[in-house]
Phi, psi and omega in degrees: 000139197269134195304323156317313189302293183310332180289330192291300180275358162311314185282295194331290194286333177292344177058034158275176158269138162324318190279319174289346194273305187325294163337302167333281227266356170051087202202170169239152183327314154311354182248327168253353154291357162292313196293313149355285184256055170073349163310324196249133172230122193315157165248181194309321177287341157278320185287348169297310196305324192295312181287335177303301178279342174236006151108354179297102177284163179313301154340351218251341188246346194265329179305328177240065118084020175285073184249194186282194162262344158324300171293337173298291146017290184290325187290310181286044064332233211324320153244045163282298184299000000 
C-alpha cells in the first residue's frame, strides 16, 4: 500500500477531517489534498511530521515511487545535464 493509501486509511480510522489532519501536520487543506491525489509530493519534513503523527514510515512513500521535489528536481538535472 502506497504512503497516500496509508495516509488515507490512517485518516479513516482516525475519525479525523482532512482539515484536521492538516492542522496537525501544519500544511493547508488544498496542500493536502493534492497530496491525496497524487499532485503533490510531501518533502522531507513533512513526511518526517507524517511518520510522526500517524506512524506511516517514510518508506511506505519512497517505495511506489514517491520522493520529495527535491529529489525530482534533482533527477531532472542530471538528466538534462
Amino acid at each position: 500500500m502506497s504512503g497516500r493509501q496509508q495516509l488515507r486509511a490512517w485518516l479513516d480510522r482516525s475519525r479525523l477531517r482532512d482539515s484536521q489532519l492538516a492542522v496537525r501536520l501544519g500544511i493547508s487543506l488544498p496542500y493536502m489534498s493534492q497530496i491525496f491525489h497524487g499532485e503533490r509530493r510531501p518533502g522531507l519534513e513533512l513526511l518526517l511530521l507524517i511518520a510522526e503523527v500517524t506512524g506511516i514510515p517514510l518508506v511506505a512513500w519512497k517505495e511506489n515511487g514517491v520522493g520529495t521535489e527535491a529529489e525530482d528536481r534533482r533527477r531532472k538535472t542530471i538528466s538534462v545535464g
